[in-house]
C-alpha positions in Angstrom: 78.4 236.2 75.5 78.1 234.2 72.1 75.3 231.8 71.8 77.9 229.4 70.6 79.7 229.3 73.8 76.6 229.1 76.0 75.0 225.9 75.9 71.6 227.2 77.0 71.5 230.2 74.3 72.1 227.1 71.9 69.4 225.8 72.7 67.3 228.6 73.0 68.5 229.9 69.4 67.7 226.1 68.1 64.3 226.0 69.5 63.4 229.4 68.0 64.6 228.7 64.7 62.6 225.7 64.6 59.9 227.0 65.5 60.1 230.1 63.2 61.2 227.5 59.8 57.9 225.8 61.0 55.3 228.5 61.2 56.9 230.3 58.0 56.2 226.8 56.0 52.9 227.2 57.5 52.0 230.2 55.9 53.8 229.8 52.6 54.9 226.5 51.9 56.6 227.6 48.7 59.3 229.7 50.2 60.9 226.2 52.1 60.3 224.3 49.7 62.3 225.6 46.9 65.7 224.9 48.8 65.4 221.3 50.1 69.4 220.4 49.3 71.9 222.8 50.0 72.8 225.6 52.9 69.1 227.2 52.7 67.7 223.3 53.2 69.0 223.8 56.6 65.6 226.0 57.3 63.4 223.3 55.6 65.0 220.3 57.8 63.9 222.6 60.7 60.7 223.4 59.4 59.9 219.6 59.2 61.2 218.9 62.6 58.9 221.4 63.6 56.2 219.9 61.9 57.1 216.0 62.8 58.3 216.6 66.2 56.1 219.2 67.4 54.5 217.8 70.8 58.6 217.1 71.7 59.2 220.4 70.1 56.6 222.3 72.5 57.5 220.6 75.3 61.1 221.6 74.8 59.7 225.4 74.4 58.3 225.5 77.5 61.2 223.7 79.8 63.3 226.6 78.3 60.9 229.2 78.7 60.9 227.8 82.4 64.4 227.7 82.8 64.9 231.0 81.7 62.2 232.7 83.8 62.6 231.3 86.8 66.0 229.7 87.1 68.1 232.2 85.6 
C-alpha cells in the first residue's frame, strides 16, 4: 500500500525526511541553502524543522519507531 493512503507510513515518510534534510544541512549547509523559495525549498523548511524542533522531532522518532516494532 501507498504511503499516501496509510496515515502511519505518512508519518513515518515525514519524520524520515526530516530528519534526513536535517543531518544533510549538517554536513553541507550549502546544498539547502541554495533553494530556500521554490519546490526544492521544501527540503530546506524540513531541514530547519529538524533543526528548530528537534527534541519534539526525536521524540516523534521514537513513538514511531515504537509503534512500528511492537504494535504493528
Amino acid at each position: 500500500m501507498s504511503a499516501i493512503f496509510n496515515f502511519q507510513s505518512l508519518l513515518t515518510v515525514i519524520l524520515l525526511l526530516i530528519c534526513t534534510c536535517a543531518y544533510i544541512r549538517s554536513l553541507a549547509p550549502s546544498v539547502l541553502d541554495r533553494n530556500k523559495t521554490g519546490l526544492l525549498g521544501i527540503f530546506w523548511k524540513c531541514a530547519r524543522i529538524g533543526e528548530r524542533k528537534s527534541p519534539y522531532v526525536a521524540v516523534c522518532c521514537i513513538v514511531m519507531a515504537f509503534s512500528i516494532l511492537f504494535i504493528q
